[in-house]
N, C-alpha and C positions, 0 to 999 in steps of 0.2 A: 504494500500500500504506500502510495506517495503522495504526498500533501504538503505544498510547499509551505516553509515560513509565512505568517501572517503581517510580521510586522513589518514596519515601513525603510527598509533595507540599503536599499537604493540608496534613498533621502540620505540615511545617516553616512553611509560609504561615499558617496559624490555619483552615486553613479548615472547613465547616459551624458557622456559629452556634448560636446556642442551645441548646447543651450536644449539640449532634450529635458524634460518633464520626467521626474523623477517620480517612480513608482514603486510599489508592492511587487516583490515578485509574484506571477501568477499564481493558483491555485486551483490545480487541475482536478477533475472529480479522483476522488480515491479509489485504487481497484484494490480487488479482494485478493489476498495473499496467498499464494501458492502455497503448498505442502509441503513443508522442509523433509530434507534428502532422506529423513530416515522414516521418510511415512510412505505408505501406500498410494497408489497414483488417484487421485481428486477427481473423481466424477462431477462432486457437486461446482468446484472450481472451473472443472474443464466447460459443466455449461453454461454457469456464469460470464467466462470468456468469450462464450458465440451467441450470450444474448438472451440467451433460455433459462429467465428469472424463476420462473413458479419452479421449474425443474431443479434448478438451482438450490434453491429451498429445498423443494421436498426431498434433494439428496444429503442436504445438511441433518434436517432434521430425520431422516433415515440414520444416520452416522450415529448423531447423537441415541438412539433409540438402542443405537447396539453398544454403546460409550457413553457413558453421560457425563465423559469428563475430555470429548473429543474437541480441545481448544480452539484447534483449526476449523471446525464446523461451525461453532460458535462465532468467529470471528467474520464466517462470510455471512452470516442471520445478520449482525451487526450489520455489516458494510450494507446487506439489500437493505435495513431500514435508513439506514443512514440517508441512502440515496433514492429511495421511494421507488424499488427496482420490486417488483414482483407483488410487493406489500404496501402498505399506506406507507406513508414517509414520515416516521415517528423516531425523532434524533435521544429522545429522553429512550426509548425502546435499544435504541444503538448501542447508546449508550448500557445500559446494562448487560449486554451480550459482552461488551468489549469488556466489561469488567469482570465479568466470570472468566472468560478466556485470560485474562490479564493475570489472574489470582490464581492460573495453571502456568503461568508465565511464557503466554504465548507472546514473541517479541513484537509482531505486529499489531496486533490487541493493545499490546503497553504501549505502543505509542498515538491508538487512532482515539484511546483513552487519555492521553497527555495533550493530546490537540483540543478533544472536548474541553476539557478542566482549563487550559490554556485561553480558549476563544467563549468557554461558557455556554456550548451549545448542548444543549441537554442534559447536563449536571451545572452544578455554580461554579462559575469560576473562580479558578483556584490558582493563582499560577506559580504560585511555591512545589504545590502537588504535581503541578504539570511538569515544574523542571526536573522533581524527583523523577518522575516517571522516564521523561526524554536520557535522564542519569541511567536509569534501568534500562530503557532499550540499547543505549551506547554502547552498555559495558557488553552489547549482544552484537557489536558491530552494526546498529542499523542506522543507515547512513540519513537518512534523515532525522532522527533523533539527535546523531550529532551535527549539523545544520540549525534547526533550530536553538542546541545549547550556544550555539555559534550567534544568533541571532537575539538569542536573550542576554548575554554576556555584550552587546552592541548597545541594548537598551539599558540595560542592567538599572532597572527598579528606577528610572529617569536621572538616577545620579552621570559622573562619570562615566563614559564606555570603557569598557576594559577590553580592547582592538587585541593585544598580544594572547589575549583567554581565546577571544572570538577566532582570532585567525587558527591557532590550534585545533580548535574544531570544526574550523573550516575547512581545512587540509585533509582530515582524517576521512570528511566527508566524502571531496574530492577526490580521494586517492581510492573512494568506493564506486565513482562512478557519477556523483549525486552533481548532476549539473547547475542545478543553485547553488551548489556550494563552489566551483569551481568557476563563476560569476563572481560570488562575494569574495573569492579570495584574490583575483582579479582584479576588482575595485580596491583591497587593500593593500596589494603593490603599487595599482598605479597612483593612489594619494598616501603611499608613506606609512596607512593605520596599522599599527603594531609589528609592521615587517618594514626593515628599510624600504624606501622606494627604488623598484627597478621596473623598469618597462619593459624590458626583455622576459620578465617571470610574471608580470603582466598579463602582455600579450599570448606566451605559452599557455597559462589557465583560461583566458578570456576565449584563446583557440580550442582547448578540450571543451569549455562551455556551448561552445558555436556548433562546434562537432556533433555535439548530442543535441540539437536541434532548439537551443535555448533562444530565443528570439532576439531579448534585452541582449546577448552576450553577440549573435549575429551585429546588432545593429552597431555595438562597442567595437568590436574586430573589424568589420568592415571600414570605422572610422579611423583605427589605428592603421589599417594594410593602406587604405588610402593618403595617408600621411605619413606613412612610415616609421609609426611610433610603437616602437620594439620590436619590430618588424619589418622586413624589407619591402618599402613602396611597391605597391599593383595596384593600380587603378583599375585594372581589367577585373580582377580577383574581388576587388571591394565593392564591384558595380554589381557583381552575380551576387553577392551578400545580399548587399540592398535589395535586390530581387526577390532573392527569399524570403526574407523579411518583409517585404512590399507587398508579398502577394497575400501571408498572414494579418494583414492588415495591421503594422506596427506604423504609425503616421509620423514618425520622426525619417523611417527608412522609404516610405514614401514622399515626402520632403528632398532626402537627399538624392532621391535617385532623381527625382524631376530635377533637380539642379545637374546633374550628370547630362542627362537627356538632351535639357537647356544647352549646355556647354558646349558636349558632345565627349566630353574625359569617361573613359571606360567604356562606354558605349559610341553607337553610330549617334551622330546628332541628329533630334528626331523632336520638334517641337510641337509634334500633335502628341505624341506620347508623354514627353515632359508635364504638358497643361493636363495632360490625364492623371499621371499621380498629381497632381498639386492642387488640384480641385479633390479628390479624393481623400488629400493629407489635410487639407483645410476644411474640410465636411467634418474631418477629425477633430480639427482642435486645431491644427498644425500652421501657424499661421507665417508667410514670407511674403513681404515686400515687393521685396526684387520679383519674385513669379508673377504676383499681381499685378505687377509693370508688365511683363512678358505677354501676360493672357489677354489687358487691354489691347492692345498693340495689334492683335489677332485680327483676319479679315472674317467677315459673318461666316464665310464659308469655313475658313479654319475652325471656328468654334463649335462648327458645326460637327467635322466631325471628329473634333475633344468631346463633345457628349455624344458621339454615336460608341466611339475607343471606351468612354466610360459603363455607356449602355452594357457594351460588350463583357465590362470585366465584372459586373455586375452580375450580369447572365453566368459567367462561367463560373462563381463562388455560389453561387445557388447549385449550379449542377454537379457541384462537388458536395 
């Protein structure tokens, strides 16, 4: 189960450059956790995975009927309430499933139970309880649990940040795999927070974050390979970034890449497609100047077809 950091990360790290709007990392819906290596292969998980919630259930609560202390079964009851998958969407019900599971010391349970207590969704929040809990999953290696110790050690109770605690557990996280974490540690090379600053070990993290598909860490990499910070200048390399990013609908990398377009750096210059992201990025939030200079300047006929380009990319994220 993966459920990123709630708090506001970013903000506290510095993170998106170049006048990007600094955010929460995402929080993607939570999946149900697989069956550790020394369990028998998951029916109920395997259905959960293609979709087939009541079966899903009714193979957990088969599980438990022959176990009634089968943790992992328990944990996907949780998760379908959580998510209102098969069953009413009852987070106080999730809640208690995660806590049976948790009190068999199943690692995934202890932490979708430290997230509740932590955020307050269907128990009180607690978030002494929650950092214990995110303690307990750590000492289990579960790399989101040390992310968030990562994340609370940044806030740390509104005093002081304590960057040198955070970064430790950011690394630990990182070195699991856990793409927020390897974002936030990222951010704290490139401003200095509790590891010397170097752009070069930077760049390397902000690169495994992009790698695994992290959007914020996309739009950071792209800005670094485009300038060359810690990293060897591509403008060709940074324009595909933006792309990806762009099509995910990140309005910062929609912004840059119509500046590209505009230009023609990285790409063919293309000022029907430029005005496409920038009308796009500006429907966002995303607001430039200079573009809106660009767009006026436009003959009816160009604008014309910036909204047919946009029609288009409209059509294609619906058919996706």
């Amino acid at each position: 189960m993966r459920r990123a950091g709630i708090l506001c990360l970013a903000f506290c790290l510095g993170g998106f450059s170049a006048s990007a709007a600094p955010t929460s990392p995402a929080a993607p819906p939570p999946a149900a956790s697989p069956p550790q290596a020394s369990e028998a292969p998951d029916l109920a998980y395997g259905a959960y995975q293609r979709g087939y919630y009541l079966t899903a259930l009714a193979e957990a609560q088969k599980r438990l009927q022959d176990n009634s202390k089968d943790a992992v079964a328990m944990t996907l009851i949780g998760v379908l309430y959580d998510q209102g998958y098969g069953v009413k969407l009852d987070h106080a019900e999730a809640a208690r499933w995660y806590q049976l599971a948790a009190d068999l010391g199943n690692r995934e349970a202890i932490f979708a139970l430290a997230l509740d207590k932590l955020t307050g969704q269907g128990v009180k929040k607690d978030v002494s309880a929650a950092a214990a809990l995110f303690s307990k999953a750590a000492a289990m290696n579960h790399a989101g649990a040390l992310y968030n110790l990562g994340v609370l050690a940044v806030q740390n109770n509104g005093v002081v940040s304590d960057f040198a605690k955070a970064t430790g557990f950011f690394r630990r996280s990182a070195e699991l795999d856990y793409p927020d974490a390897a974002y936030a540690l990222a951010l704290c090379y490139r401003n200095g927070k509790g590891v010397p600053k170097d752009d070069k070990l930077a760049a390397q993290w902000m690169k495994k974050a992009a790698d695994q598909d992290d959007v914020s860490a996309e739009v950071e990499y792209a800005i670094m390979q485009f300038n060359g910070t810690g990293v060897d200048k591509d403008e060709t390399a940074a324009a595909k970034l933006f792309m990806k990013a762009a099509a995910q609908r990140n309005p910062v990398a929609q912004d840059r890449l119509a500046r590209l377009y505009a230009t023609g750096r990285g790409v063919r210059k293309d000022v029907i497609e430029a005005m496409k992201w920038h009308l796009i990025a500006n429907a966002a939030g995303e607001k430039d100047e200079w573009l809106d200079s660009i767009f006026d300047s436009l003959t009816p006929e160009q604008k014309v077809a910036v909204e047919t380009a946009i029609r288009g990319f409209k059509s294609d994220v619906r058919g996706n």
